[in-house]
PDB file with SEQRES, HELIX, SHEET and CRYST1 records, atoms N, CA, C and O in Angstrom:
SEQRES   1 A   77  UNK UNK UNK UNK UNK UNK UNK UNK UNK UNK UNK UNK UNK          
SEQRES   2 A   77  UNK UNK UNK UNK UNK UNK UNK UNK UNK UNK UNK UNK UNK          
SEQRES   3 A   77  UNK UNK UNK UNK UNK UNK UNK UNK UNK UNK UNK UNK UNK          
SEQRES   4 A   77  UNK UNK UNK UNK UNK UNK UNK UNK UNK UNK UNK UNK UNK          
SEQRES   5 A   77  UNK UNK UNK UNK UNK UNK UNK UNK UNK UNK UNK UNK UNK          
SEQRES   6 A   77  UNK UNK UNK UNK UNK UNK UNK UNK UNK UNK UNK UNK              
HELIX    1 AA1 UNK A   10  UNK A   33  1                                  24    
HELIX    2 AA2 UNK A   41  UNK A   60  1                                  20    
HELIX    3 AA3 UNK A   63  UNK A   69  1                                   7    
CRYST1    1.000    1.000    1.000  90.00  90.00  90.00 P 1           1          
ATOM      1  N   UNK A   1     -22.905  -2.431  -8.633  1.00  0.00           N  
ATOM      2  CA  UNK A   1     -22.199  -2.260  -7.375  1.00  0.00           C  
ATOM      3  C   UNK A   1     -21.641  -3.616  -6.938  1.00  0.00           C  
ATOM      4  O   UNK A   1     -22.545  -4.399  -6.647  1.00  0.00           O  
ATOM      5  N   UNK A   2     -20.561  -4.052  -6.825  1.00  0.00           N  
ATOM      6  CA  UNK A   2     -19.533  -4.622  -5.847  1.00  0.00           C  
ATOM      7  C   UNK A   2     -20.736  -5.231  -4.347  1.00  0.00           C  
ATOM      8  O   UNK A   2     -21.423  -4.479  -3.656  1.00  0.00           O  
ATOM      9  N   UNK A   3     -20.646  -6.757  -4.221  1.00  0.00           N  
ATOM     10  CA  UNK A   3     -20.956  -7.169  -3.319  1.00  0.00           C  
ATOM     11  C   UNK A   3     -20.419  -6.510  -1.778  1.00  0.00           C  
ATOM     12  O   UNK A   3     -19.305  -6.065  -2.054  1.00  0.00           O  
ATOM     13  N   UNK A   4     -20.631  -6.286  -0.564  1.00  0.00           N  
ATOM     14  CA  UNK A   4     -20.013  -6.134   0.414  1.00  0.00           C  
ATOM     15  C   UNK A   4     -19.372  -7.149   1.079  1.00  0.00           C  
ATOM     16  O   UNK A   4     -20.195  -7.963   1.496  1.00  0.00           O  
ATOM     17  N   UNK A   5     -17.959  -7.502   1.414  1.00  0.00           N  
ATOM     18  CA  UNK A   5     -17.930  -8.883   2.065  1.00  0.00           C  
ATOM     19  C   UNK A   5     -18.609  -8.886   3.429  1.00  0.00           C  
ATOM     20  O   UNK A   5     -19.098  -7.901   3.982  1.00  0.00           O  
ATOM     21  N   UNK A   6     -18.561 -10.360   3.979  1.00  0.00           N  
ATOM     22  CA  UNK A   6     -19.761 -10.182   5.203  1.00  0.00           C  
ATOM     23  C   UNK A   6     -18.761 -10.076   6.633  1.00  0.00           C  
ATOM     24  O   UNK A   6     -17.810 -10.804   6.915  1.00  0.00           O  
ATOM     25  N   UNK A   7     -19.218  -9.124   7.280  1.00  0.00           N  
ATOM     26  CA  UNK A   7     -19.085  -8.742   8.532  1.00  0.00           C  
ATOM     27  C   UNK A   7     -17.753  -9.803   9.024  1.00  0.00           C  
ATOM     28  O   UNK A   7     -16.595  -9.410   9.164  1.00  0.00           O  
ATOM     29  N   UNK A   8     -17.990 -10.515   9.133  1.00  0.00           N  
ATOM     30  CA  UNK A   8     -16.673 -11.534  10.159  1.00  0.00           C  
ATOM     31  C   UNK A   8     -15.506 -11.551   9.320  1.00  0.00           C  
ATOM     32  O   UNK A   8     -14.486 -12.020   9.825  1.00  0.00           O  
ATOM     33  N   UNK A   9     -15.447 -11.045   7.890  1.00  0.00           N  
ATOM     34  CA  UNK A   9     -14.027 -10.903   6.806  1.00  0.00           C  
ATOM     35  C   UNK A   9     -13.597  -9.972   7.411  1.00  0.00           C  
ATOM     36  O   UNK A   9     -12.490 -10.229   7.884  1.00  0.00           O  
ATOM     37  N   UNK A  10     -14.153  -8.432   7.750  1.00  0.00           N  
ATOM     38  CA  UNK A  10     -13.709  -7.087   7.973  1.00  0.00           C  
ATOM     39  C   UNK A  10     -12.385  -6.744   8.430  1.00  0.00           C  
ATOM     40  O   UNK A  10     -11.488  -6.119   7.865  1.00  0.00           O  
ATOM     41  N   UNK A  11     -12.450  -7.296   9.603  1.00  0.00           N  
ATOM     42  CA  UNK A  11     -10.826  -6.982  10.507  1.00  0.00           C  
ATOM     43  C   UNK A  11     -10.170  -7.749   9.569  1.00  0.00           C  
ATOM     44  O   UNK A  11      -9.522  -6.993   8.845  1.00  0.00           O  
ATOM     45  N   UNK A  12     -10.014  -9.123   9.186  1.00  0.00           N  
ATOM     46  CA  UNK A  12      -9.146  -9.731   8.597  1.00  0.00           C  
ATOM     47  C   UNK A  12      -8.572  -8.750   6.971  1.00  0.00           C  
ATOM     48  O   UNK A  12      -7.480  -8.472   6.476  1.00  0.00           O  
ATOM     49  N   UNK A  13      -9.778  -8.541   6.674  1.00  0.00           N  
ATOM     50  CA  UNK A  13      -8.780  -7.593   5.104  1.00  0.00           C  
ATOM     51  C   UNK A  13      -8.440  -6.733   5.206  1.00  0.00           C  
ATOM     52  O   UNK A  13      -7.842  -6.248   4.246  1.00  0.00           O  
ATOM     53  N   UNK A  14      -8.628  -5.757   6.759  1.00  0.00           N  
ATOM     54  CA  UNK A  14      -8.260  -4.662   7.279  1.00  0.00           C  
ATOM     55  C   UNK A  14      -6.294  -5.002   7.584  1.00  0.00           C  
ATOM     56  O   UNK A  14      -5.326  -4.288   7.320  1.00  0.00           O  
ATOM     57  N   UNK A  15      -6.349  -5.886   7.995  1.00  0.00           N  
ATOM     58  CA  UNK A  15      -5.453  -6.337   8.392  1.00  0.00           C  
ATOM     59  C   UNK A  15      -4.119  -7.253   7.298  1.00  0.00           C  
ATOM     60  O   UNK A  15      -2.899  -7.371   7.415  1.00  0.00           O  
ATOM     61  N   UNK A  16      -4.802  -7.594   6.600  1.00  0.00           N  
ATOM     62  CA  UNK A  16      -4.284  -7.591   4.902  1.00  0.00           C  
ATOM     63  C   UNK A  16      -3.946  -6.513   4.290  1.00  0.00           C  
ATOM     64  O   UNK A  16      -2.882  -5.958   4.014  1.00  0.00           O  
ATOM     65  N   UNK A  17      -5.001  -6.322   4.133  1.00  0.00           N  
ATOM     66  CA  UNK A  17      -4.072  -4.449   3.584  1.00  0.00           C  
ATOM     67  C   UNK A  17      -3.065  -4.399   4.243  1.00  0.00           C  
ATOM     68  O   UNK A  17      -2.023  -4.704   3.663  1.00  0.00           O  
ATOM     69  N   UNK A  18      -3.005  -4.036   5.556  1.00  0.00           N  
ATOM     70  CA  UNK A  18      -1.984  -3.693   6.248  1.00  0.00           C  
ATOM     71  C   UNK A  18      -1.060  -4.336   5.807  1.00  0.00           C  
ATOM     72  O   UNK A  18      -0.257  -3.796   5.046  1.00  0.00           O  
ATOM     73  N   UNK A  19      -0.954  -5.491   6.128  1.00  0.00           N  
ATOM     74  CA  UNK A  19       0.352  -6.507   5.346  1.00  0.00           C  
ATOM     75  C   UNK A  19       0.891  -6.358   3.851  1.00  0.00           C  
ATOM     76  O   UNK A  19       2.045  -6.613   3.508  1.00  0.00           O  
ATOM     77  N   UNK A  20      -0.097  -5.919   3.045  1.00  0.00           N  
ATOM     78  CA  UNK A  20       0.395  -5.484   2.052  1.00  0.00           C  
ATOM     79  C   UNK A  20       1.731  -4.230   1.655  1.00  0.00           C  
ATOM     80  O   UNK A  20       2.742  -4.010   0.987  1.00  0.00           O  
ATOM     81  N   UNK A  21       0.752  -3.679   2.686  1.00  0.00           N  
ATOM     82  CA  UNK A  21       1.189  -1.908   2.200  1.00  0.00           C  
ATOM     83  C   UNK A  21       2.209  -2.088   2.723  1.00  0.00           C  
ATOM     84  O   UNK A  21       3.081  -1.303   2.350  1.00  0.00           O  
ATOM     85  N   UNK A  22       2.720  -3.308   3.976  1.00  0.00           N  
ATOM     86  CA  UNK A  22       4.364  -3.356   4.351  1.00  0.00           C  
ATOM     87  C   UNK A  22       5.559  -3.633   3.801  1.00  0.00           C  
ATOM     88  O   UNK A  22       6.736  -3.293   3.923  1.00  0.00           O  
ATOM     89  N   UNK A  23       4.417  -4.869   2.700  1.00  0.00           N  
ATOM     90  CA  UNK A  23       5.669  -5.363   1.760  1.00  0.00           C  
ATOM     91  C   UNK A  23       7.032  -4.874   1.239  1.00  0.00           C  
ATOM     92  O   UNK A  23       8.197  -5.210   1.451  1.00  0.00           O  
ATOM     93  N   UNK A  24       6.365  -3.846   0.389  1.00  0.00           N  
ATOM     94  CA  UNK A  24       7.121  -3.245  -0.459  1.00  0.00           C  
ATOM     95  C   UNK A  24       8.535  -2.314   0.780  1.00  0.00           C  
ATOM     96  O   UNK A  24       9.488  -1.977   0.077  1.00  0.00           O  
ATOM     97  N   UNK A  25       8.668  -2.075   1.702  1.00  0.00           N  
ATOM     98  CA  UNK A  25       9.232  -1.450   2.706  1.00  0.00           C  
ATOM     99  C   UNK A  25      10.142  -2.504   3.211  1.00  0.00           C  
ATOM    100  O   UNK A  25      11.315  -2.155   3.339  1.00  0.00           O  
ATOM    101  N   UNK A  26       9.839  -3.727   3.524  1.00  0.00           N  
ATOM    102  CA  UNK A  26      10.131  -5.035   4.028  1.00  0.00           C  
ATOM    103  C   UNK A  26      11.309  -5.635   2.982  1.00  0.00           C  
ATOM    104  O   UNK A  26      12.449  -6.016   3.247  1.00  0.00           O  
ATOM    105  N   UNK A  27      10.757  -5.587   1.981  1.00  0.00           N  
ATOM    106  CA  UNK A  27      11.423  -5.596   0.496  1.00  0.00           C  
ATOM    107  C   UNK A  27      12.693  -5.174   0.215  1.00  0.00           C  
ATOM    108  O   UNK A  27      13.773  -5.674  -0.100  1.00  0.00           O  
ATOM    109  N   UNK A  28      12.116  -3.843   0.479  1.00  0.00           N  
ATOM    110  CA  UNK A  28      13.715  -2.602  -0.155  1.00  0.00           C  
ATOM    111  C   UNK A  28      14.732  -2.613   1.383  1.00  0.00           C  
ATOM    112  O   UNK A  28      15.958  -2.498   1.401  1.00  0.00           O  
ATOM    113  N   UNK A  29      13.674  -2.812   2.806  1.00  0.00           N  
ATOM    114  CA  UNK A  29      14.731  -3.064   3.643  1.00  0.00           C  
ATOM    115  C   UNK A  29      15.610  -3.974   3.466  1.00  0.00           C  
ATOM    116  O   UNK A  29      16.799  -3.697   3.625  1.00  0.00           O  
ATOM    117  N   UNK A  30      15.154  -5.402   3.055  1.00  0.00           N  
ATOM    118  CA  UNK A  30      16.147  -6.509   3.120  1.00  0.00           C  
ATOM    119  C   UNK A  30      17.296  -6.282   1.764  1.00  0.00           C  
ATOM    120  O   UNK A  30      18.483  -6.596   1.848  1.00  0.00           O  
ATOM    121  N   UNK A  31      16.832  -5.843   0.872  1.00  0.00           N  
ATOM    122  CA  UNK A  31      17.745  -5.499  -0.379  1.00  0.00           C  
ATOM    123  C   UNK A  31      18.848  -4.413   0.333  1.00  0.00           C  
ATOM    124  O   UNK A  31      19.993  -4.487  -0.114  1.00  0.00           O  
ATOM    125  N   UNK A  32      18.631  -3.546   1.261  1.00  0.00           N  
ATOM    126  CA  UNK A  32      19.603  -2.876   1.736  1.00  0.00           C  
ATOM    127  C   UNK A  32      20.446  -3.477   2.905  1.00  0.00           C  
ATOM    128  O   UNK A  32      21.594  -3.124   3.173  1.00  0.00           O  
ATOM    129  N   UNK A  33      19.723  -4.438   3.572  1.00  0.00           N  
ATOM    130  CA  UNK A  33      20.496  -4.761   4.529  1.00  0.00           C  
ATOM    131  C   UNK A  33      21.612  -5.903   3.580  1.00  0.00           C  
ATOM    132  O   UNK A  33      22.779  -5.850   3.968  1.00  0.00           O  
ATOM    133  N   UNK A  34      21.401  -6.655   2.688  1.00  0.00           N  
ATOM    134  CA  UNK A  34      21.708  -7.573   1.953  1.00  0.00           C  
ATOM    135  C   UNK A  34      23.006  -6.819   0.615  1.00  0.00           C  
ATOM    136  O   UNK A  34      23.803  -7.435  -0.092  1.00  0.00           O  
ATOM    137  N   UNK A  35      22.760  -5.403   0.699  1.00  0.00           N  
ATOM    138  CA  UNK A  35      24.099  -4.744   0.077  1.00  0.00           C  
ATOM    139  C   UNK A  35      24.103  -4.967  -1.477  1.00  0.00           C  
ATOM    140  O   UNK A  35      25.114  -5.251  -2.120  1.00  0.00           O  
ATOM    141  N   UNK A  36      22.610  -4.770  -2.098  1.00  0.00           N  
ATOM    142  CA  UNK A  36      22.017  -4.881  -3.305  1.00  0.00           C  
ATOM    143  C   UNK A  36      21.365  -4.153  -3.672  1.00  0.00           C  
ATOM    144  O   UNK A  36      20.469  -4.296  -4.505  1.00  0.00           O  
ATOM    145  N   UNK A  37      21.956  -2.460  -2.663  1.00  0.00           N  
ATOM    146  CA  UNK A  37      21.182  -1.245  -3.154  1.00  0.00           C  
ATOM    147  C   UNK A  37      22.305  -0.222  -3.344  1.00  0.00           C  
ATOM    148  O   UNK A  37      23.085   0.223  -2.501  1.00  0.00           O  
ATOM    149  N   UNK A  38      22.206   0.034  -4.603  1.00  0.00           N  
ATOM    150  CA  UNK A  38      23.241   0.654  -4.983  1.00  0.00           C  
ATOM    151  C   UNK A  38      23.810   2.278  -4.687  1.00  0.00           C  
ATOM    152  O   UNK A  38      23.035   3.174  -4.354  1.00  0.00           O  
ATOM    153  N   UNK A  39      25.061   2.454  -4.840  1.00  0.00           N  
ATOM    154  CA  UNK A  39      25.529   3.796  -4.047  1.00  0.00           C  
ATOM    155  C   UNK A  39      25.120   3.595  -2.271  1.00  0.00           C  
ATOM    156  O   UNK A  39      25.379   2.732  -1.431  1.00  0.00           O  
ATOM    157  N   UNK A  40      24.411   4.799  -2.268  1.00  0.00           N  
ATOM    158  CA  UNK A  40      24.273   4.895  -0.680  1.00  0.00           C  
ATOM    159  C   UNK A  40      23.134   4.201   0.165  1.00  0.00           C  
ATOM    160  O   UNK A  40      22.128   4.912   0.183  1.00  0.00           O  
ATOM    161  N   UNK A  41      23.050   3.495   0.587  1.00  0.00           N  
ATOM    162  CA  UNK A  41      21.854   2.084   0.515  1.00  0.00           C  
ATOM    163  C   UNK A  41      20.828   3.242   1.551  1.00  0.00           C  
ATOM    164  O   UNK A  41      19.615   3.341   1.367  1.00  0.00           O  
ATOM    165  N   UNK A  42      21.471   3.929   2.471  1.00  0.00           N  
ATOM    166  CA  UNK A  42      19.912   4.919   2.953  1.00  0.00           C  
ATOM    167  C   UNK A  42      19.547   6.141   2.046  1.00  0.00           C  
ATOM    168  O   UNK A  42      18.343   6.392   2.002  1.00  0.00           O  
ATOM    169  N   UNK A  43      20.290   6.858   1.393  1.00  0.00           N  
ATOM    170  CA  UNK A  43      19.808   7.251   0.526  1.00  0.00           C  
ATOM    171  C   UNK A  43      18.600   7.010  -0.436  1.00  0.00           C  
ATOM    172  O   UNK A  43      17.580   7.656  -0.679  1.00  0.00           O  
ATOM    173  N   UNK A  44      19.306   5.384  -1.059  1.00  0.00           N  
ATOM    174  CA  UNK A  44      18.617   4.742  -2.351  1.00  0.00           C  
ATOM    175  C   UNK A  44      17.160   4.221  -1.143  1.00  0.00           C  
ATOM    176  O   UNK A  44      16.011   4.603  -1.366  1.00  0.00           O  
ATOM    177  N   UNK A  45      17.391   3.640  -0.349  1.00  0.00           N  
ATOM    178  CA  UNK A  45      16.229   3.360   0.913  1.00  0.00           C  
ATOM    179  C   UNK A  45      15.092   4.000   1.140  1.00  0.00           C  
ATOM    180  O   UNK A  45      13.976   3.489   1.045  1.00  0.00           O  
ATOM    181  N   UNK A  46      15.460   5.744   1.612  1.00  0.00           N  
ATOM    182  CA  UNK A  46      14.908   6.934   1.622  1.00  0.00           C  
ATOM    183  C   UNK A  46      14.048   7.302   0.568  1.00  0.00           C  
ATOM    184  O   UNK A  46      13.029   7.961   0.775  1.00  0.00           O  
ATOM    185  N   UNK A  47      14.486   6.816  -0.843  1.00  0.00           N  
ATOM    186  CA  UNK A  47      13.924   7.187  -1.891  1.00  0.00           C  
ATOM    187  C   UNK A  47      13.197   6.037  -2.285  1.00  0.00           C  
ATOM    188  O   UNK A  47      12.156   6.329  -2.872  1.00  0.00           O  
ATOM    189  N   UNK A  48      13.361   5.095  -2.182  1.00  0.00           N  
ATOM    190  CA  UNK A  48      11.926   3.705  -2.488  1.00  0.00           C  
ATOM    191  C   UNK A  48      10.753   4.431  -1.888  1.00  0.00           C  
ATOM    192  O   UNK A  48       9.732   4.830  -2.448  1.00  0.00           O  
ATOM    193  N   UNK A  49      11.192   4.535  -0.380  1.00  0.00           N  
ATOM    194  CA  UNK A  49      10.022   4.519   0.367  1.00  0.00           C  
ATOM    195  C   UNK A  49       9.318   5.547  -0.091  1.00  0.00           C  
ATOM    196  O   UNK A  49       8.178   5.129  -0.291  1.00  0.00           O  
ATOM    197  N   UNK A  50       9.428   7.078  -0.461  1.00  0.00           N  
ATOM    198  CA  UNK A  50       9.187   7.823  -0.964  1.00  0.00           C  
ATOM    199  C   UNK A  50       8.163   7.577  -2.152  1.00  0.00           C  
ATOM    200  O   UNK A  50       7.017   8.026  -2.140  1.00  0.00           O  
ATOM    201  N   UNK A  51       8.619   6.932  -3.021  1.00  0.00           N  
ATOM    202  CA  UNK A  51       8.080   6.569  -4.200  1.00  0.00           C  
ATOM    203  C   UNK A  51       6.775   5.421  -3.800  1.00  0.00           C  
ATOM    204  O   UNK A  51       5.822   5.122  -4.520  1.00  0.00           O  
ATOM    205  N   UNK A  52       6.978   5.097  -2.921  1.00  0.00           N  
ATOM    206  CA  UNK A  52       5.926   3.561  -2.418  1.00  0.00           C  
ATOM    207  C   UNK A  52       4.694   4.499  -1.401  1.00  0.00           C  
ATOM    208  O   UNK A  52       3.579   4.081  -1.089  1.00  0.00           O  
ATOM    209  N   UNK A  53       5.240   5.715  -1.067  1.00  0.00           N  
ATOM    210  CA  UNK A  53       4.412   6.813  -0.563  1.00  0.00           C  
ATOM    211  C   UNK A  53       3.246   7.558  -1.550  1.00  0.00           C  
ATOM    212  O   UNK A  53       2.028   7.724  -1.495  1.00  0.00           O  
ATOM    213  N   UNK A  54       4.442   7.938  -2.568  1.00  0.00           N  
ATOM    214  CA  UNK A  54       3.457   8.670  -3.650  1.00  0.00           C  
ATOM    215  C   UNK A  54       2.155   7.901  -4.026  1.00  0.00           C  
ATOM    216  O   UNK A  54       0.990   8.280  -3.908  1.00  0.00           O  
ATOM    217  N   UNK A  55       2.643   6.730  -4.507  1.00  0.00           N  
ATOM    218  CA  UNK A  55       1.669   5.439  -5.235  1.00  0.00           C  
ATOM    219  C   UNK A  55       0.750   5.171  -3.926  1.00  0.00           C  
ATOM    220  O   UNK A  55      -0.468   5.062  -4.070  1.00  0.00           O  
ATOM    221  N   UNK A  56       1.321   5.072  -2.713  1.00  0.00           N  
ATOM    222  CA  UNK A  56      -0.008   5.163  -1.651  1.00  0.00           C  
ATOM    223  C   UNK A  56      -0.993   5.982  -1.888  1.00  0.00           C  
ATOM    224  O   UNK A  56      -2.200   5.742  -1.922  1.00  0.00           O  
ATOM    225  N   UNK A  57      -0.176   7.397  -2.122  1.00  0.00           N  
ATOM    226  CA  UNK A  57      -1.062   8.822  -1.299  1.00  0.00           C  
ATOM    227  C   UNK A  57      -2.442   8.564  -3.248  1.00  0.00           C  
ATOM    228  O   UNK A  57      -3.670   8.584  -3.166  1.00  0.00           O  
ATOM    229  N   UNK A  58      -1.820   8.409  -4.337  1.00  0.00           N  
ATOM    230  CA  UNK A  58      -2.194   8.375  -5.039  1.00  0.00           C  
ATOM    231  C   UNK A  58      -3.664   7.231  -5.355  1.00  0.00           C  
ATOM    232  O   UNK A  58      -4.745   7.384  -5.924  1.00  0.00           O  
ATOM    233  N   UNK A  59      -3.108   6.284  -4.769  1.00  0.00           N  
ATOM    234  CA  UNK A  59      -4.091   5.170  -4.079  1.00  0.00           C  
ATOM    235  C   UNK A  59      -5.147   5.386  -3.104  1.00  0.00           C  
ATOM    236  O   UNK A  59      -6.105   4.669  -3.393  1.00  0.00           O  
ATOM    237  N   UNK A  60      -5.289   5.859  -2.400  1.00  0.00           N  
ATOM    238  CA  UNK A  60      -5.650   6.667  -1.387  1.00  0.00           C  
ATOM    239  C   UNK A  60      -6.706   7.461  -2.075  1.00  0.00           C  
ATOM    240  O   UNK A  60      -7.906   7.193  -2.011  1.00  0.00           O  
ATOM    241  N   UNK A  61      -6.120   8.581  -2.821  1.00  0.00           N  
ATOM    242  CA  UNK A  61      -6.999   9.760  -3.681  1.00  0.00           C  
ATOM    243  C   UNK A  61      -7.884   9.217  -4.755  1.00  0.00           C  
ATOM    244  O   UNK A  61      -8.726   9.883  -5.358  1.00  0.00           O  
ATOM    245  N   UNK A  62      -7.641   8.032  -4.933  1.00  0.00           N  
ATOM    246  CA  UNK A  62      -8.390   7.440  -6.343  1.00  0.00           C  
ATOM    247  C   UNK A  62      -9.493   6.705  -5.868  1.00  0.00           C  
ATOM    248  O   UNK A  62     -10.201   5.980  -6.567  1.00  0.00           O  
ATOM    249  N   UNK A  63      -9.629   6.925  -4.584  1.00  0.00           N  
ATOM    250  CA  UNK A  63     -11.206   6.023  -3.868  1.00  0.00           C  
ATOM    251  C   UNK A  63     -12.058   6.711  -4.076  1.00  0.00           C  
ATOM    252  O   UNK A  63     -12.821   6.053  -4.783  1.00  0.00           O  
ATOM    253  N   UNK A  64     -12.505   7.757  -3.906  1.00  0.00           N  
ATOM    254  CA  UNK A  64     -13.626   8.816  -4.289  1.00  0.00           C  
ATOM    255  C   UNK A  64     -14.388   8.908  -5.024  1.00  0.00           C  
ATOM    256  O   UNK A  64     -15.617   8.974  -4.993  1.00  0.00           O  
ATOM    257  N   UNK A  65     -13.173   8.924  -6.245  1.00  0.00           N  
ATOM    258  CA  UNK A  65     -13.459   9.122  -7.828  1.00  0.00           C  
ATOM    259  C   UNK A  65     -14.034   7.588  -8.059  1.00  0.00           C  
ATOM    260  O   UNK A  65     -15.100   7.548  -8.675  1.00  0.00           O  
ATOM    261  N   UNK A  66     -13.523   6.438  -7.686  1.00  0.00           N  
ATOM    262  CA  UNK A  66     -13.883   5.042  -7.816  1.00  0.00           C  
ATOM    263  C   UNK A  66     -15.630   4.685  -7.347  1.00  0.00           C  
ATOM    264  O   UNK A  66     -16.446   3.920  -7.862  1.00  0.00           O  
ATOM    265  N   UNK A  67     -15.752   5.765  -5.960  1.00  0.00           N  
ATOM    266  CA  UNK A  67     -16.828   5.459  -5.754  1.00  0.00           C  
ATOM    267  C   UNK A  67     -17.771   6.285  -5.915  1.00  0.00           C  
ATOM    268  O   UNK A  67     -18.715   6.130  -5.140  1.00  0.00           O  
ATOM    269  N   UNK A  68     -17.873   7.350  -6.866  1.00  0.00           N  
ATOM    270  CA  UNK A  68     -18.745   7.864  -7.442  1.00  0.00           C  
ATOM    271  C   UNK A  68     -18.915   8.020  -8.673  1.00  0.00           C  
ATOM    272  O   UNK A  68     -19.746   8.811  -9.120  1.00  0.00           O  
ATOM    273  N   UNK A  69     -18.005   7.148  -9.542  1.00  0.00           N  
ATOM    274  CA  UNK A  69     -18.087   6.577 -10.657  1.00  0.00           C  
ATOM    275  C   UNK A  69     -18.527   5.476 -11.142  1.00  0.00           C  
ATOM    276  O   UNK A  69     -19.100   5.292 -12.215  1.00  0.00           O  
ATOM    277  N   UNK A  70     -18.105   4.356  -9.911  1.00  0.00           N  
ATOM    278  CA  UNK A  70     -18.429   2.866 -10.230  1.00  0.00           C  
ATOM    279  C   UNK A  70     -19.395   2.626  -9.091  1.00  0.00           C  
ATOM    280  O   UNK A  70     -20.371   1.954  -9.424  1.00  0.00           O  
ATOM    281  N   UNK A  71     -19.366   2.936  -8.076  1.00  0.00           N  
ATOM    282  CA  UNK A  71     -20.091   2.894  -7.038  1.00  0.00           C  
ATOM    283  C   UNK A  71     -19.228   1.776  -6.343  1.00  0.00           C  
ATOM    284  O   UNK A  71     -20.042   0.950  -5.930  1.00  0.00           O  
ATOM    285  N   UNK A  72     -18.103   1.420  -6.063  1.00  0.00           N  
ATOM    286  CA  UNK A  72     -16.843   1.131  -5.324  1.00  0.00           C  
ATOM    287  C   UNK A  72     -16.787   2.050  -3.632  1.00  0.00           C  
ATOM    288  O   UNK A  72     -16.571   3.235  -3.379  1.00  0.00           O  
ATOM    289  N   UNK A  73     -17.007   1.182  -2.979  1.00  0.00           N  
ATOM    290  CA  UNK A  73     -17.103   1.976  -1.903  1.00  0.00           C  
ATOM    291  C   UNK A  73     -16.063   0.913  -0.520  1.00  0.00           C  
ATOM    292  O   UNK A  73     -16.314  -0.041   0.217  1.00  0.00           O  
ATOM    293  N   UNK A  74     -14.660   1.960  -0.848  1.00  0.00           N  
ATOM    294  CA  UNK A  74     -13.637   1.027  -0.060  1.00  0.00           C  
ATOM    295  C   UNK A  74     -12.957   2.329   0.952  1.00  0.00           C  
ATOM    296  O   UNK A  74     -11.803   2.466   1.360  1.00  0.00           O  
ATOM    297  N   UNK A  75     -13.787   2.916   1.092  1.00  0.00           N  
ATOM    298  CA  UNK A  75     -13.554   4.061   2.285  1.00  0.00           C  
ATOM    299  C   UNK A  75     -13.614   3.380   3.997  1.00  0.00           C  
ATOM    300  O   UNK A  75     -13.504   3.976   5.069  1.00  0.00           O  
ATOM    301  N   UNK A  76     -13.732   2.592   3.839  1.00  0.00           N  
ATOM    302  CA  UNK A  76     -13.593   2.186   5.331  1.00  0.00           C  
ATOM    303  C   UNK A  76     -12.377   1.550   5.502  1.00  0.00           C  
ATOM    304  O   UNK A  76     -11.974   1.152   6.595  1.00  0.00           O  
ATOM    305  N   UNK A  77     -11.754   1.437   4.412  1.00  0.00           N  
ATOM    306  CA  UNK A  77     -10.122   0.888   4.879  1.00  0.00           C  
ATOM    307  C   UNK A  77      -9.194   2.031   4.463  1.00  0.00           C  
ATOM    308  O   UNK A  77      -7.982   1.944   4.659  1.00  0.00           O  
TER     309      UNK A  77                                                      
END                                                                             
């Protein structure tokens, strides 16, 4: 089993994640505002995010299995 980090990290990687999971959104926004997304830039926009959804929701679903396999226990974020 995976150490737990200690108590005073918590909010902070809570809050990392968060920053993470924005990136990719932050990303494909500036590539569209910047006119380096090809054809219809909300269209092509519409559909990143989509795809950066799936790989979430998929991310998301793979904690379970992680922690009753490995004993990974990242359900609190």
């Amino acid at each position: 089993m995976l150490p737990a980090l200690p108590r005073k990290y918590h909010a902070t990687s809570i809050w990392l994640l968060y920053a993470v999971g924005f990136l990719p959104a932050a990303y494909d926004f500036w590539l569209g505002a910047t006119g380096r997304l090809p054809g219809n830039p909300v269209k092509a926009f519409e559909h990143l995010l989509g795809l950066w959804a799936l790989r979430f929701l998929v991310a998301t679903l793979a904690i379970t299995p992680l922690r009753d396999l490995f004993g990974i226990n990242w359900i609190r974020y």
